[in-house]
Predicted model as a PDB file, atoms N, CA, C, CB and O in Angstrom, pLDDT in the B-factor column:
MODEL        1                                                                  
ATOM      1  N   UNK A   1       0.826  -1.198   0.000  1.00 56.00           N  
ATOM      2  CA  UNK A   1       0.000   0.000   0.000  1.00 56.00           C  
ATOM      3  C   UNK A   1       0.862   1.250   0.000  1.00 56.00           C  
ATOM      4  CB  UNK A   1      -0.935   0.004   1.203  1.00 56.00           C  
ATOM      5  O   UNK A   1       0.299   2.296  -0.323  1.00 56.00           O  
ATOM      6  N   UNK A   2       1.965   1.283   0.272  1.00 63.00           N  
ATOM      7  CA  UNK A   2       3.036   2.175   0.417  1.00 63.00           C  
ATOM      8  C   UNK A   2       2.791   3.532  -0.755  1.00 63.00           C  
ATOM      9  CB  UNK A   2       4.502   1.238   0.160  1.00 63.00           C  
ATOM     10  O   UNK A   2       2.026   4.496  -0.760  1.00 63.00           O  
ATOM     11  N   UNK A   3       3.911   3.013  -1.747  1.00 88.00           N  
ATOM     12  CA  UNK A   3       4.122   4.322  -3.130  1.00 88.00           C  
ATOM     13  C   UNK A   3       2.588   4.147  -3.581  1.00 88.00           C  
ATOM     14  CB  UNK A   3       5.556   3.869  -4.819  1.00 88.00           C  
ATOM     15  O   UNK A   3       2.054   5.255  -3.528  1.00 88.00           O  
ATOM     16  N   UNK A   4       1.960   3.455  -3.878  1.00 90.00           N  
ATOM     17  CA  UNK A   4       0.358   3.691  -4.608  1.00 90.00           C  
ATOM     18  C   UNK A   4      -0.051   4.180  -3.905  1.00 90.00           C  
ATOM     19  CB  UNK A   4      -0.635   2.730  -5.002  1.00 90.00           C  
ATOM     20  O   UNK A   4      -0.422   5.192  -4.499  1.00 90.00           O  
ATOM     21  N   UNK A   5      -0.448   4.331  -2.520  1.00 92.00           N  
ATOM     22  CA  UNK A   5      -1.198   5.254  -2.104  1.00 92.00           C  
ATOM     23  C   UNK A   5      -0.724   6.598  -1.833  1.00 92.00           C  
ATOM     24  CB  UNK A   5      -1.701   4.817  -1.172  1.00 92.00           C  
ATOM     25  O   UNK A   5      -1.555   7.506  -1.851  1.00 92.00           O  
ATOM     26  N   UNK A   6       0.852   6.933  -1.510  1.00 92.00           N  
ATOM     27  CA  UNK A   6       1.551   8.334  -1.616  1.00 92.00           C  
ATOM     28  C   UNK A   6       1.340   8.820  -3.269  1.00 92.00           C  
ATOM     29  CB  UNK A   6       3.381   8.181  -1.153  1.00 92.00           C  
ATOM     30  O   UNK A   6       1.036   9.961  -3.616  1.00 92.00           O  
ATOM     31  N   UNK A   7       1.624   7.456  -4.342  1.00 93.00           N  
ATOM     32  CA  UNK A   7       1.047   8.504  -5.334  1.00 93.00           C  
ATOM     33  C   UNK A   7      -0.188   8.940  -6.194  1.00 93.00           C  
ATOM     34  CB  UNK A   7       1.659   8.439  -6.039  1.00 93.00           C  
ATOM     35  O   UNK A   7      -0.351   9.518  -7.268  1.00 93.00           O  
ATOM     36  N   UNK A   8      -1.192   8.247  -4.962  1.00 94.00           N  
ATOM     37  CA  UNK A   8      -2.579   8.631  -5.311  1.00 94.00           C  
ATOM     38  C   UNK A   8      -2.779   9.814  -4.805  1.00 94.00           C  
ATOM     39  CB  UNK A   8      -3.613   7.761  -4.872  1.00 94.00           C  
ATOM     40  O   UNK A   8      -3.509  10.619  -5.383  1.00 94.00           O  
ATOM     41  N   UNK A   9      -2.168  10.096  -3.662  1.00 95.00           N  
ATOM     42  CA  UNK A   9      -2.441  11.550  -2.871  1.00 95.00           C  
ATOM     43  C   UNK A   9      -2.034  12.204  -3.516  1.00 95.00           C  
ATOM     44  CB  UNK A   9      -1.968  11.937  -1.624  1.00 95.00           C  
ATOM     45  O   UNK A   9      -2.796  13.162  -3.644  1.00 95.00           O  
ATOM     46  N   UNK A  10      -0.532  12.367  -4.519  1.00 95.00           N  
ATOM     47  CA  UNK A  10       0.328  13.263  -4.523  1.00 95.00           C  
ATOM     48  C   UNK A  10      -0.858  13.573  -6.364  1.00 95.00           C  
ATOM     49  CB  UNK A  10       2.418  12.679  -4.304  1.00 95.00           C  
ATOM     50  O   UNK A  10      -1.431  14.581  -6.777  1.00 95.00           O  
ATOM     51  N   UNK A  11      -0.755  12.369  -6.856  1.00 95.00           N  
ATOM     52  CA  UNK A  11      -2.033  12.603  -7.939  1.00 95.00           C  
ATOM     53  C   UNK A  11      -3.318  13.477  -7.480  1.00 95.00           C  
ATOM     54  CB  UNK A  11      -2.679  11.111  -8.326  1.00 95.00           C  
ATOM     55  O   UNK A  11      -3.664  14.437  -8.169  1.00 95.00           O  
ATOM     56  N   UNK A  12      -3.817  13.225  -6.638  1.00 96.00           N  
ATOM     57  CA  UNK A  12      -4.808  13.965  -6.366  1.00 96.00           C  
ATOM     58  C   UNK A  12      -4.977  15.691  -6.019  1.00 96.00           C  
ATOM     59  CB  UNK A  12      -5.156  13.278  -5.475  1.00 96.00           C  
ATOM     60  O   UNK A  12      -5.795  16.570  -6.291  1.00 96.00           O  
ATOM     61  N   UNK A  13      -3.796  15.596  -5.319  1.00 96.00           N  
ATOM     62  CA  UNK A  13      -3.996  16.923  -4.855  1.00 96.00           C  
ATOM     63  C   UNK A  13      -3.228  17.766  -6.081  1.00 96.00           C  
ATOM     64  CB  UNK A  13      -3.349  17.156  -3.236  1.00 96.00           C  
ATOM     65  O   UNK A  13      -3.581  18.913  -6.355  1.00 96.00           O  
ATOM     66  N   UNK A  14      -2.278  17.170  -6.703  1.00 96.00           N  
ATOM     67  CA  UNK A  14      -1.827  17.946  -7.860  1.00 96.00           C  
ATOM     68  C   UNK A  14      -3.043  18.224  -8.999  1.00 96.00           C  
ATOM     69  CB  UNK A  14      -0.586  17.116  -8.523  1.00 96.00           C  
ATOM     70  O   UNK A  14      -2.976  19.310  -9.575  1.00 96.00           O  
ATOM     71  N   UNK A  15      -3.990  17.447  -9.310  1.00 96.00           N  
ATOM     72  CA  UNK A  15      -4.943  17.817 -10.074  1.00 96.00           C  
ATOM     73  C   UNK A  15      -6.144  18.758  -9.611  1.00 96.00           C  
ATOM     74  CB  UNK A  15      -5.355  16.725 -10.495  1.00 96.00           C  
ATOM     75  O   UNK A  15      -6.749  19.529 -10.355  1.00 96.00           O  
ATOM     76  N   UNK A  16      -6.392  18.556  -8.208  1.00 95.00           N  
ATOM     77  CA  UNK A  16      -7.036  19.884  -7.657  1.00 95.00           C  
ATOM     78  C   UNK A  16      -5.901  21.148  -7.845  1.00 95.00           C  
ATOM     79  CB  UNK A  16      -7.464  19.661  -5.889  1.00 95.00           C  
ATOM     80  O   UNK A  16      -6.530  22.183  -8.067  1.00 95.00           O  
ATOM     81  N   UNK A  17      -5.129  21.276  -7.836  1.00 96.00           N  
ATOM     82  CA  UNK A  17      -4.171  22.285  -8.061  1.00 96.00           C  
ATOM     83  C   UNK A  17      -4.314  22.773  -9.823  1.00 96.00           C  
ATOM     84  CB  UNK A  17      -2.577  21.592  -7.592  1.00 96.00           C  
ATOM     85  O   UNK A  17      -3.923  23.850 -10.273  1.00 96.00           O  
ATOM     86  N   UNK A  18      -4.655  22.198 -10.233  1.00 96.00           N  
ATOM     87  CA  UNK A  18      -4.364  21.726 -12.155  1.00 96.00           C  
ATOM     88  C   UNK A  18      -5.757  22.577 -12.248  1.00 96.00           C  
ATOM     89  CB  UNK A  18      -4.425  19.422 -12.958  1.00 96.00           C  
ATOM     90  O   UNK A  18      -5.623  23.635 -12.862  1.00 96.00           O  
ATOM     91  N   UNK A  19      -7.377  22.245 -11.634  1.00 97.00           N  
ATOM     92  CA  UNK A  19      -8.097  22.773 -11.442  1.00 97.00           C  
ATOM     93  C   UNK A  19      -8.403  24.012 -11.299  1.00 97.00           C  
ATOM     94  CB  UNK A  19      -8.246  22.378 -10.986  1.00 97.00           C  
ATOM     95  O   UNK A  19      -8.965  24.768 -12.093  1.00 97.00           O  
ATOM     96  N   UNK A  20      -7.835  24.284  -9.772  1.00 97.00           N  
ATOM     97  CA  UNK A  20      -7.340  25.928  -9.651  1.00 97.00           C  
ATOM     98  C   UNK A  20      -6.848  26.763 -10.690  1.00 97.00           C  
ATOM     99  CB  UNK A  20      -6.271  26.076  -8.791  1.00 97.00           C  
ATOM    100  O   UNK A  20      -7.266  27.887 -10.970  1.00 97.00           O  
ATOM    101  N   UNK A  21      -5.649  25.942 -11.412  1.00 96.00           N  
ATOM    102  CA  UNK A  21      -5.089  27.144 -12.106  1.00 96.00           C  
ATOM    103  C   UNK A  21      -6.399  27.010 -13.502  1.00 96.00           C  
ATOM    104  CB  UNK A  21      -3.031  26.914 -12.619  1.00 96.00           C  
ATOM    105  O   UNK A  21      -7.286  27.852 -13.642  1.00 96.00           O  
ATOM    106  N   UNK A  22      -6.296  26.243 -14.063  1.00 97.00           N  
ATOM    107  CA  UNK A  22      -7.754  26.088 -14.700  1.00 97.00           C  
ATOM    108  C   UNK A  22      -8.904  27.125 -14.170  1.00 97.00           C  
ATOM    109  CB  UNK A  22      -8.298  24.561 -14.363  1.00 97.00           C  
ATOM    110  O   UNK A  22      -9.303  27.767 -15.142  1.00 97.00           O  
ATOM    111  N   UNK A  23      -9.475  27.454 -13.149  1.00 97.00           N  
ATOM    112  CA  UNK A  23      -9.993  28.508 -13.234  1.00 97.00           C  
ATOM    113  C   UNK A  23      -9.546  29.851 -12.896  1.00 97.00           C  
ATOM    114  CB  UNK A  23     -10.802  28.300 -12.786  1.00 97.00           C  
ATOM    115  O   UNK A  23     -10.155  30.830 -13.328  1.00 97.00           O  
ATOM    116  N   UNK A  24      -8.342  29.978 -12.022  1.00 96.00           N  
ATOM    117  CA  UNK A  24      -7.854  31.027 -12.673  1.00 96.00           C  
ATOM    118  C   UNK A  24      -7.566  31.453 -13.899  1.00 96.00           C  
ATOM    119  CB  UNK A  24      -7.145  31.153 -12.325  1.00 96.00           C  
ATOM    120  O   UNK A  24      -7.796  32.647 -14.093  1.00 96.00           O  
ATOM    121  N   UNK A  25      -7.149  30.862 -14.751  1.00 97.00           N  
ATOM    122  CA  UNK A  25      -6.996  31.243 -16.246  1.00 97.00           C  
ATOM    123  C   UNK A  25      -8.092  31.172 -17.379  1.00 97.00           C  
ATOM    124  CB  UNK A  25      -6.004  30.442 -16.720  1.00 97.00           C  
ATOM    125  O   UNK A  25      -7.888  31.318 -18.584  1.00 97.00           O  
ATOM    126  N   UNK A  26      -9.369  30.903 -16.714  1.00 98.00           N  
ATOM    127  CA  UNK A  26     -10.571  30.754 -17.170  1.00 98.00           C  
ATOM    128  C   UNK A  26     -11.269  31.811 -16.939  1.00 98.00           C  
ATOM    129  CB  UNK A  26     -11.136  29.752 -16.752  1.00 98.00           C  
ATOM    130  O   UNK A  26     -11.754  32.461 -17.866  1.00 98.00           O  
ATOM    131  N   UNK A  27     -11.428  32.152 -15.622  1.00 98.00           N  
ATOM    132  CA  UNK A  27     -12.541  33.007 -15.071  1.00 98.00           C  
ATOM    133  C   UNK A  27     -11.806  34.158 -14.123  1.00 98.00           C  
ATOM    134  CB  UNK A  27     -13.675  32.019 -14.158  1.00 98.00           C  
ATOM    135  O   UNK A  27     -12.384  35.186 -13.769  1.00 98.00           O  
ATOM    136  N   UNK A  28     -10.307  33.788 -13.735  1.00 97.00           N  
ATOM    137  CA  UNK A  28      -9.551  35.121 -12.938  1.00 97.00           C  
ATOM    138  C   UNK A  28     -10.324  34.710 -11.369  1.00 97.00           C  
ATOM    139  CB  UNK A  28     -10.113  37.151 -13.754  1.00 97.00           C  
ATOM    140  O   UNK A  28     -10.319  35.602 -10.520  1.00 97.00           O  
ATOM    141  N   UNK A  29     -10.938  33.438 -11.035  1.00 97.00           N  
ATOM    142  CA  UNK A  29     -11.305  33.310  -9.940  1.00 97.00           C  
ATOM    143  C   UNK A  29     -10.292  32.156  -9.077  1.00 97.00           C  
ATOM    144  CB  UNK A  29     -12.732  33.031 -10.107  1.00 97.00           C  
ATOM    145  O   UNK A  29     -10.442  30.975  -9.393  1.00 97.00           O  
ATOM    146  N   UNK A  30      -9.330  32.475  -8.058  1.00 96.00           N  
ATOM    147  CA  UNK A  30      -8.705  31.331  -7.080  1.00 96.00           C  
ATOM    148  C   UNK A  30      -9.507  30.759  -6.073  1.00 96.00           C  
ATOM    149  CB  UNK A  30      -7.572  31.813  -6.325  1.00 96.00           C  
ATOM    150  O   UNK A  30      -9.924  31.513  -5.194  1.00 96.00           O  
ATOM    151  N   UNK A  31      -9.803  29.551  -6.040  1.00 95.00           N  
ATOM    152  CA  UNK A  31     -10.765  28.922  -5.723  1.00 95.00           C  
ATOM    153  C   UNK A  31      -9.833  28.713  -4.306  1.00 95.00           C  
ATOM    154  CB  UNK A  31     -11.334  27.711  -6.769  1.00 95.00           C  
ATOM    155  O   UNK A  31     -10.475  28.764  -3.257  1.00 95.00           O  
ATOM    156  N   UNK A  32      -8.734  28.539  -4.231  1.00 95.00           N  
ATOM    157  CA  UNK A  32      -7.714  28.115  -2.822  1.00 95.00           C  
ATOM    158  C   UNK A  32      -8.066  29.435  -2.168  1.00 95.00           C  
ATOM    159  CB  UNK A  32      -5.699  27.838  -3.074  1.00 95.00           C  
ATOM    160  O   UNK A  32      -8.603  29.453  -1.060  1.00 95.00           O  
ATOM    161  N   UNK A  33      -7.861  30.208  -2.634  1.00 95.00           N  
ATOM    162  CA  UNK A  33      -7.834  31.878  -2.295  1.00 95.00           C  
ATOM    163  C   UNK A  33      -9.357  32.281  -1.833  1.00 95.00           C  
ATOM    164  CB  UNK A  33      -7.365  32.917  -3.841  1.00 95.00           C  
ATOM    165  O   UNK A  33      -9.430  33.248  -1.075  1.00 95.00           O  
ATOM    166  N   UNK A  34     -10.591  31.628  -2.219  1.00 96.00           N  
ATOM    167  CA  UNK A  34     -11.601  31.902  -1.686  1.00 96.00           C  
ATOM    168  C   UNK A  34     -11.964  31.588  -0.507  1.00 96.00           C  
ATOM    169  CB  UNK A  34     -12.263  31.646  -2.264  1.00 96.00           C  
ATOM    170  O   UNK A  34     -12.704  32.185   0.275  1.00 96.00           O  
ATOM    171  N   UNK A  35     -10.968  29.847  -0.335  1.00 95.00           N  
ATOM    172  CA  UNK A  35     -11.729  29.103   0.210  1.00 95.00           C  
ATOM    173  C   UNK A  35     -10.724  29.867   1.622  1.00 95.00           C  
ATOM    174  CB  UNK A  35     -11.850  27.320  -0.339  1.00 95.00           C  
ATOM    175  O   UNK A  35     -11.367  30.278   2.589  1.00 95.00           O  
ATOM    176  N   UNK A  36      -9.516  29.974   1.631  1.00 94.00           N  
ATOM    177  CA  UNK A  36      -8.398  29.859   2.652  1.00 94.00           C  
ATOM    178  C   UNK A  36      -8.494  31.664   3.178  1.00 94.00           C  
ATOM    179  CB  UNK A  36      -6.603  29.217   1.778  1.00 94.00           C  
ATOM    180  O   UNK A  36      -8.350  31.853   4.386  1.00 94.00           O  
ATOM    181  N   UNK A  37      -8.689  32.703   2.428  1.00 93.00           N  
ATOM    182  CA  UNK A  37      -8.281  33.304   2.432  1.00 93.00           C  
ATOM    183  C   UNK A  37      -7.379  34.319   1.038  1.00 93.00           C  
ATOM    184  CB  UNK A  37      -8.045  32.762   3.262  1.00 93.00           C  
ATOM    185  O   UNK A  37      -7.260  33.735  -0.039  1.00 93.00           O  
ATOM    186  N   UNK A  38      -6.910  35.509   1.133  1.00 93.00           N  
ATOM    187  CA  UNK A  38      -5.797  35.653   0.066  1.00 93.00           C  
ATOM    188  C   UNK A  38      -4.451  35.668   0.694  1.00 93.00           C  
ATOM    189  CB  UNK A  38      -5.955  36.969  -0.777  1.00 93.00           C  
ATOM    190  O   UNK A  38      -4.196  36.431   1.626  1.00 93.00           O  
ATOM    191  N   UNK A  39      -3.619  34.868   0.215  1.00 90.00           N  
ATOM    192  CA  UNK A  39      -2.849  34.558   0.354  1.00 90.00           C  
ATOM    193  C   UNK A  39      -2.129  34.777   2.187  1.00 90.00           C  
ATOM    194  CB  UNK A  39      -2.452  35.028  -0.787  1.00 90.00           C  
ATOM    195  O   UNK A  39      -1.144  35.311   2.697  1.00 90.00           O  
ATOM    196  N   UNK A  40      -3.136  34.126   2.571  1.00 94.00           N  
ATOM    197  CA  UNK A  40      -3.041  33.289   4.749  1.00 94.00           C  
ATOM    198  C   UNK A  40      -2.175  32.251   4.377  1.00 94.00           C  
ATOM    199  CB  UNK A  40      -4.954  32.255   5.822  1.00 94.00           C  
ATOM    200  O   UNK A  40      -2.006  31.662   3.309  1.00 94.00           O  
ATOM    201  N   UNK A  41      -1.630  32.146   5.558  1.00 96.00           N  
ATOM    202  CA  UNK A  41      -1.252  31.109   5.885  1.00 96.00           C  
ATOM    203  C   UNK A  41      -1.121  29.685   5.638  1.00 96.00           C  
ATOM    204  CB  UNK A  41      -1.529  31.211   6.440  1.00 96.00           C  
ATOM    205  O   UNK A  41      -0.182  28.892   5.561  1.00 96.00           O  
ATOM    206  N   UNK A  42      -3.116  29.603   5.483  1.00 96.00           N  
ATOM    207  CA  UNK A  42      -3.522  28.141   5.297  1.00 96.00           C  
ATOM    208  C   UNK A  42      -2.827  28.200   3.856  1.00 96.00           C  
ATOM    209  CB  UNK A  42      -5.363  27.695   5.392  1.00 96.00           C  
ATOM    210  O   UNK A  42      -1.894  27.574   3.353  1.00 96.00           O  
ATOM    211  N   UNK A  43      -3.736  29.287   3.372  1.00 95.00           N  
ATOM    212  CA  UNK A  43      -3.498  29.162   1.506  1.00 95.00           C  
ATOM    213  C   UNK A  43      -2.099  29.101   1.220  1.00 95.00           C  
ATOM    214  CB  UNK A  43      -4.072  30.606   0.509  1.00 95.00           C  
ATOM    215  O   UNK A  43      -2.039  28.091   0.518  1.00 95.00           O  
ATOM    216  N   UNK A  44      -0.971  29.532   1.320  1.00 95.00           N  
ATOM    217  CA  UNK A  44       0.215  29.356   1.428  1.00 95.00           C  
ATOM    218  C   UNK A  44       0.491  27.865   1.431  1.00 95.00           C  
ATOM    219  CB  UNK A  44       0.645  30.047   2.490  1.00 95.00           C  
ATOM    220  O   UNK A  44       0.964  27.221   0.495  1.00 95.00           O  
ATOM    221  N   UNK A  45       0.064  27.332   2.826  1.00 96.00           N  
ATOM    222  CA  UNK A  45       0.658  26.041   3.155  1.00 96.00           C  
ATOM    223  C   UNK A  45      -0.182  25.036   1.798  1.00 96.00           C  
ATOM    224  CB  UNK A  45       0.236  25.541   5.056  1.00 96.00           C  
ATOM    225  O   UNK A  45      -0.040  23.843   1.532  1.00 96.00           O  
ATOM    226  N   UNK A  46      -0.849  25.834   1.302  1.00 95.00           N  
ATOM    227  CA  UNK A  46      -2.009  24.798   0.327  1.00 95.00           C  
ATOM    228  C   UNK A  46      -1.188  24.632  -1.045  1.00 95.00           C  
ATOM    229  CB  UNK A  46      -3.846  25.694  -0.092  1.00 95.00           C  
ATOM    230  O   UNK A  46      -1.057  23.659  -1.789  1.00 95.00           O  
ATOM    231  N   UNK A  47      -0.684  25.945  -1.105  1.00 95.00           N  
ATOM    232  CA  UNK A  47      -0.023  26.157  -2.227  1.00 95.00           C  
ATOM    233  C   UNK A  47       1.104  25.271  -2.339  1.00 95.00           C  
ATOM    234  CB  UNK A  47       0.337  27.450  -2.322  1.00 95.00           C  
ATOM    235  O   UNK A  47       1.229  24.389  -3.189  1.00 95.00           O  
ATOM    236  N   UNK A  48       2.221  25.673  -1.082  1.00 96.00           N  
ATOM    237  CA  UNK A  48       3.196  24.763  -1.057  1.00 96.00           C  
ATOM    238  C   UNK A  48       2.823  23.235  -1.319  1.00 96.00           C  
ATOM    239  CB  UNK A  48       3.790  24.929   0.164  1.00 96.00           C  
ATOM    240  O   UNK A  48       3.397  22.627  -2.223  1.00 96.00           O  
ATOM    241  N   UNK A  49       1.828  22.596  -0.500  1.00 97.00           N  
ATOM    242  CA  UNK A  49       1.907  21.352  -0.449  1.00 97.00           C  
ATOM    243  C   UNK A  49       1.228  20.755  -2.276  1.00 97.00           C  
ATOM    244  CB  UNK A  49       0.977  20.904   1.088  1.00 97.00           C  
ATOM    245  O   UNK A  49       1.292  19.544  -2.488  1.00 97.00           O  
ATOM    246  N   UNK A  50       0.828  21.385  -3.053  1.00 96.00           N  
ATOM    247  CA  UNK A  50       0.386  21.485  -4.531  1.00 96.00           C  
ATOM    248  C   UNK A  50       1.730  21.310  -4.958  1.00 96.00           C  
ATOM    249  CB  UNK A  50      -0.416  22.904  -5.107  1.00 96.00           C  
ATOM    250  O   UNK A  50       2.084  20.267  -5.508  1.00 96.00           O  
ATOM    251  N   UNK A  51       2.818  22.643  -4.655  1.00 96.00           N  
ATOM    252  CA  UNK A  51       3.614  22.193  -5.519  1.00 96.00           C  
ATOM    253  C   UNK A  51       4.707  21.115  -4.942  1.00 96.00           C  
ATOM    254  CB  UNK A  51       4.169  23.338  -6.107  1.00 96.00           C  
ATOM    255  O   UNK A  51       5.629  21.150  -5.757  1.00 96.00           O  
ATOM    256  N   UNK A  52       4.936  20.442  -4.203  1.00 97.00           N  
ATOM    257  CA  UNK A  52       5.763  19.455  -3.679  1.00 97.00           C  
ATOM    258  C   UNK A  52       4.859  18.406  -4.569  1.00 97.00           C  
ATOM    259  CB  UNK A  52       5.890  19.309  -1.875  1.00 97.00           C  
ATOM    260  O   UNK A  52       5.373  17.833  -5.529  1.00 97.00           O  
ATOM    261  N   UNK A  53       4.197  18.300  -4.390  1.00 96.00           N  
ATOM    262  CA  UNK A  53       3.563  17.233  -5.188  1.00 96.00           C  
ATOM    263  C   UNK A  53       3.690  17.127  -6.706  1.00 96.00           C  
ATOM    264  CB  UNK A  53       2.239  17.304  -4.938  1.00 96.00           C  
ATOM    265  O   UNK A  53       3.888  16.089  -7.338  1.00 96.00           O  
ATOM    266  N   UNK A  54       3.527  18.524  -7.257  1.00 95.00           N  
ATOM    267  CA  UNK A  54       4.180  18.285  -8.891  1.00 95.00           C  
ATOM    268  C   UNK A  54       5.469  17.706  -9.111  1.00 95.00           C  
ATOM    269  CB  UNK A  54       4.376  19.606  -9.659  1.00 95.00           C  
ATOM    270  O   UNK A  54       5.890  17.030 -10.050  1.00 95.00           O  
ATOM    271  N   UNK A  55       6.083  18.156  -7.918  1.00 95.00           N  
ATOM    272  CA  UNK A  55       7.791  17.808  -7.763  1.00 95.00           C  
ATOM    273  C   UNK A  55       7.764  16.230  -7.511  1.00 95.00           C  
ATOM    274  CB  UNK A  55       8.684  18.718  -6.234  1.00 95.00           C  
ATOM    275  O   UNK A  55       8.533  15.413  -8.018  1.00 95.00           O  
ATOM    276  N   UNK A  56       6.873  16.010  -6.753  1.00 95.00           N  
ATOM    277  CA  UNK A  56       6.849  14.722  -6.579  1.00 95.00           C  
ATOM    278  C   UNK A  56       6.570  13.419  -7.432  1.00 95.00           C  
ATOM    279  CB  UNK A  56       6.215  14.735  -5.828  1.00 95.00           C  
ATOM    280  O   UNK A  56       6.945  12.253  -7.313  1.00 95.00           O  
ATOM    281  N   UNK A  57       5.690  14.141  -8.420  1.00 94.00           N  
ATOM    282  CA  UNK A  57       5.234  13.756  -9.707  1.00 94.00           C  
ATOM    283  C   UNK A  57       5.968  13.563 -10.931  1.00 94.00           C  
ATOM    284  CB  UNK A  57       4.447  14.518  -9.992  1.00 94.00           C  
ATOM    285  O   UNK A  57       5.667  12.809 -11.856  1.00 94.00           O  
ATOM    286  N   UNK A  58       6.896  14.275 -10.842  1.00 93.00           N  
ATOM    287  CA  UNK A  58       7.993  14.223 -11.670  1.00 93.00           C  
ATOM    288  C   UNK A  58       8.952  12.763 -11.634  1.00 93.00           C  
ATOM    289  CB  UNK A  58       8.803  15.468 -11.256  1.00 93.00           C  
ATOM    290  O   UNK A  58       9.702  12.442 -12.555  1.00 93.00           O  
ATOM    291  N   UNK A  59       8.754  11.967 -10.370  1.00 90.00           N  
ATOM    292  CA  UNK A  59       9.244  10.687 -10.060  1.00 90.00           C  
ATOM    293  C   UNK A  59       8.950   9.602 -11.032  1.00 90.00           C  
ATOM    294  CB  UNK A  59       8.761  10.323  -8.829  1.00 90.00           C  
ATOM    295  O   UNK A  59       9.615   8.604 -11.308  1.00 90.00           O  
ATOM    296  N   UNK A  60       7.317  10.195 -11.686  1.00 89.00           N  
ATOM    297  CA  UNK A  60       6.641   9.669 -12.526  1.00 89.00           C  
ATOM    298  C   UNK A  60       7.527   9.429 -13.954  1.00 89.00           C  
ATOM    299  CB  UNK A  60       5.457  10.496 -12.596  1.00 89.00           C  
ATOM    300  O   UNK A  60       7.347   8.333 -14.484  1.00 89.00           O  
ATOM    301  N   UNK A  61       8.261  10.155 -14.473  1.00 86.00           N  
ATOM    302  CA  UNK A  61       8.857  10.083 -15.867  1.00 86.00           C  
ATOM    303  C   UNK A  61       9.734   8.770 -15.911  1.00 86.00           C  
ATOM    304  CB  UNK A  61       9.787  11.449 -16.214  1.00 86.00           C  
ATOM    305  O   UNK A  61       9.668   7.893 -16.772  1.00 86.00           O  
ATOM    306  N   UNK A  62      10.628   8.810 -14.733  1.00 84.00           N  
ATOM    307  CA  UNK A  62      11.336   7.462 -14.366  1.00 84.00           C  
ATOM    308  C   UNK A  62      11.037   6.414 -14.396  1.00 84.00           C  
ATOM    309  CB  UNK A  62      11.652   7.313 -13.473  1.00 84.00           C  
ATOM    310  O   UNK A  62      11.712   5.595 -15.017  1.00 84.00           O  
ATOM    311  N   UNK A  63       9.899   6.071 -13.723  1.00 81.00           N  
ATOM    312  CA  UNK A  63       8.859   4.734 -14.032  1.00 81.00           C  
ATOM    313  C   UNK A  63       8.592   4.880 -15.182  1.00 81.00           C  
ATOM    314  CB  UNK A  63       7.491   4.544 -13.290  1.00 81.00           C  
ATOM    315  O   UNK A  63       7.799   3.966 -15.408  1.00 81.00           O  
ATOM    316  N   UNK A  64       8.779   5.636 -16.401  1.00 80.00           N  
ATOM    317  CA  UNK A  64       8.103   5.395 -17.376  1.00 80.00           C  
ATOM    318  C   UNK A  64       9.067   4.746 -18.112  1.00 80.00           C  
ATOM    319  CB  UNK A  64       7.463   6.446 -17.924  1.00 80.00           C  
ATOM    320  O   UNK A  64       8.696   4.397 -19.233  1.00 80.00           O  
ATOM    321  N   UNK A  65      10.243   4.473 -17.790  1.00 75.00           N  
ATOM    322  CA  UNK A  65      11.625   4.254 -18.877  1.00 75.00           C  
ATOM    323  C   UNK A  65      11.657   2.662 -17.873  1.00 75.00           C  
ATOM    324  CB  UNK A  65      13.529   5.820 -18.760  1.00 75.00           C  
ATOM    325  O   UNK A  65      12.419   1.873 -18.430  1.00 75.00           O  
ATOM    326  N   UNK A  66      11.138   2.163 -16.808  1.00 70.00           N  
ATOM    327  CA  UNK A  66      11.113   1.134 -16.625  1.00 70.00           C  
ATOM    328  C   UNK A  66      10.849  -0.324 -17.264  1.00 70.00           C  
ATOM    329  CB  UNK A  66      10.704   1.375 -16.038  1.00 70.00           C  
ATOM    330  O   UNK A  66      11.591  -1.269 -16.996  1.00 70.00           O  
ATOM    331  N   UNK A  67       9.691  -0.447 -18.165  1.00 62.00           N  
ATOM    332  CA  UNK A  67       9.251  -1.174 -19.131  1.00 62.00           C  
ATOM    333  C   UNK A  67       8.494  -2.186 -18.461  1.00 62.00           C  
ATOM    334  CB  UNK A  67      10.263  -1.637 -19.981  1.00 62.00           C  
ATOM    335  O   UNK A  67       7.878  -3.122 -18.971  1.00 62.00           O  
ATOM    336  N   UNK A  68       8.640  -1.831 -17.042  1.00 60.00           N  
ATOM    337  CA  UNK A  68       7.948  -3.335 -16.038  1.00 60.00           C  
ATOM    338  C   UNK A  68       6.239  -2.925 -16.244  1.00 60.00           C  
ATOM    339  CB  UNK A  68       8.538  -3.330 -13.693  1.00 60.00           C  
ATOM    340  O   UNK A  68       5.786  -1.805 -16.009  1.00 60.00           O  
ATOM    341  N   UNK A  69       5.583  -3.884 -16.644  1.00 56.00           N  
ATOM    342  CA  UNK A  69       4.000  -3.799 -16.604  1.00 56.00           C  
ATOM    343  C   UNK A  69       3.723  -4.348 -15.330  1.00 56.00           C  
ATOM    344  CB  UNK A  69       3.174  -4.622 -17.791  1.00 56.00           C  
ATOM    345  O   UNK A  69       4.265  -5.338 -14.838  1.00 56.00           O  
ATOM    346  N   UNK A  70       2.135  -3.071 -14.430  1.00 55.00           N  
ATOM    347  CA  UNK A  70       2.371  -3.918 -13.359  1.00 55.00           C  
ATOM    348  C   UNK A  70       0.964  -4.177 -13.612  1.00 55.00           C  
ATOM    349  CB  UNK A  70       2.979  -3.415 -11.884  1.00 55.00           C  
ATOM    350  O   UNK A  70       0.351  -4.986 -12.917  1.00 55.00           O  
TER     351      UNK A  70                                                      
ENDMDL                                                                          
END                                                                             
């Protein structure tokens, strides 16, 4: 249950992030920013933890040069 479920989270919350910017660049509305505040604390820490996760996601390209089917 280990890496599949760290990279279901790290999937998940990066696509709510993918979202966000999606409507910012849609409508000029931050949906983190509504919900948290503009730019508090929480929203900050929301932000950060979005982008550790793209970073984290990036682990993803590596597995791809693996060739192992799982």
């Amino acid at each position: 249950m280990g890496n599949k479920f760290l990279d279901g989270i790290a999937l998940t919350i990066a696509i709510i992030g993918a979202v966000n910017w999606g409507l910012i660049g849609l409508f000029r509305f931050d949906l983190v920013a509504f919900i948290f505040g503009d730019m508090s604390w929480l929203s900050r820490i929301v932000y950060v933890i979005v982008g550790l996760c793209g970073l984290y996601l990036l682990t993803f390209y590596m597995k791809l040069g693996d060739g192992a089917d799982s």
